[in-house]
Residue, then its C-alpha position, 0 to 999 in steps of 0.5 A: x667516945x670522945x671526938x671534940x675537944x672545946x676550948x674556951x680563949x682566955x684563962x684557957x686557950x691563954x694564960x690567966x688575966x684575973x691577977x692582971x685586970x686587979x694589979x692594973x687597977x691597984x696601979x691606977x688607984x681605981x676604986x676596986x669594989x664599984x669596978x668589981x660590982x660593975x664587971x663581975x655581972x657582966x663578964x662572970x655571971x650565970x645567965x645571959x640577959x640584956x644589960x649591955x655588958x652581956x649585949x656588947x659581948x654579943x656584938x649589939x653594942x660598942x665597947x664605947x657604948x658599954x662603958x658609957x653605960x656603967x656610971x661612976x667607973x666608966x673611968x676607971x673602967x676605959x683605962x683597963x679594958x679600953x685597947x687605946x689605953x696604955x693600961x689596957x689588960x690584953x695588952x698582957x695577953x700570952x698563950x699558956x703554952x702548954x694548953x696550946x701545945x695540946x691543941x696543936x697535938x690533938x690537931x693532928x689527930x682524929x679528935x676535932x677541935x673548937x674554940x666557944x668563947x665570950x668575946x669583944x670586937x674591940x679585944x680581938x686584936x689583942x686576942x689574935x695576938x696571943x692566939x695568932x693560928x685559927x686554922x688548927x681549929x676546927x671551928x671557931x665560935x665567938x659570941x660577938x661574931x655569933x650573937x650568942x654568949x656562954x652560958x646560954x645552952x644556944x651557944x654549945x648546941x651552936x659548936x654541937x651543930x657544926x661539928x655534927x657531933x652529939x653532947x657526950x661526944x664531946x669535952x668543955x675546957x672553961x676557967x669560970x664556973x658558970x660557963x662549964x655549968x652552962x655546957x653541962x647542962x647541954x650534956x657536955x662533959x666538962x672540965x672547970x680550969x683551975x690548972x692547965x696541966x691538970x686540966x689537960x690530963x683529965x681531957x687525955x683520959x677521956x678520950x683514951x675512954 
């Protein structure tokens, strides 16, 4: 029986930001292939290591820090993910609406709910912008707060642990692979988003199960 429902932020919780982080950077003529090769790791990648992408996203480094460590892009790269830039993407943030409707509903239920997401202390203003209302959330766990970063197993046992809940009793909602590879290995049933609809669906006959 399902009793929680876990949410990742971005491209979940919020609409996509993919399209914006490459428009941005075909707008500033940024060399696309080297920010590509610098970030991809950092943010999408299966393991969780010490390069200092995966540090910052764990609170022990400065995004000044980490940008300073990437070399040729630092540029480029401080002009889309820096929050002081005009081009900074979460300046575009907005909550898909839909998925937030459903964790509002599902508030209102039994069935808890939780946010397990990557973060960064500098983007968070941005992100409590699009998702002003913690407080529907049962829990709320942040990589940078927690010092712990998806896809490593520490980080869902962590939500396990405070909803006093067991693996198969609850659903993982991520828009990147890795993350929901991450949360099946745990035990956690879990959804890969590619279509929010979709994806709220698959959750409501879950927990009808």
């Amino acid at each position: 029986m399902v009793k929680a429902v876990l949410f990742d932020v971005a491209g979940v919780l919020t609409e996509s930001y993919g399209h914006i982080i490459l428009e941005t950077a075909v707008a500033i003529d940024a060399n696309i292939d080297l920010l590509a090769e610098a970030l991809i790791p950092v943010f999408l990648g299966e393991e969780d290591t010490d390069e200092m992408g995966h540090k910052l996203e764990r609170g022990e480094v400065t995004l000044d820090e980490f940008l300073a460590s990437i070399g040729p892009v630092e540029q480029d790269a401080r002009v889309l993910l820096h929050p002081d830039s005009e081009y900074f993407f979460g300046h575009a943030f907005s909550p898909n609406r839909e998925m937030m409707a459903f964790a509002n509903e599902l508030a209102t239920t039994d069935c808890m709910t939780a946010i397990v997401s990557n973060s960064v202390k500098e983007w968070m203003p941005a992100w409590e912008t699009a998702i002003p209302d913690r407080s529907i959330f049962d829990t709320v766990i942040l990589s940078s707060e927690v010092g712990l970063r998806k896809p490593n197993p520490a980080m869902y046992t962590l939500a396990l642990e405070r909803l006093e809940i067991s693996p198969d009793e609850a659903v993982f909602l991520d828009d990147f692979e890795p993350m929901v590879k991450g949360a099946e290995q745990v035990g956690i049933h879990a959804i890969h988003v590619t279509d929010h609809t979709e994806a709220i669906k698959q959750v409501q006959e879950l927990l009808k199960s």
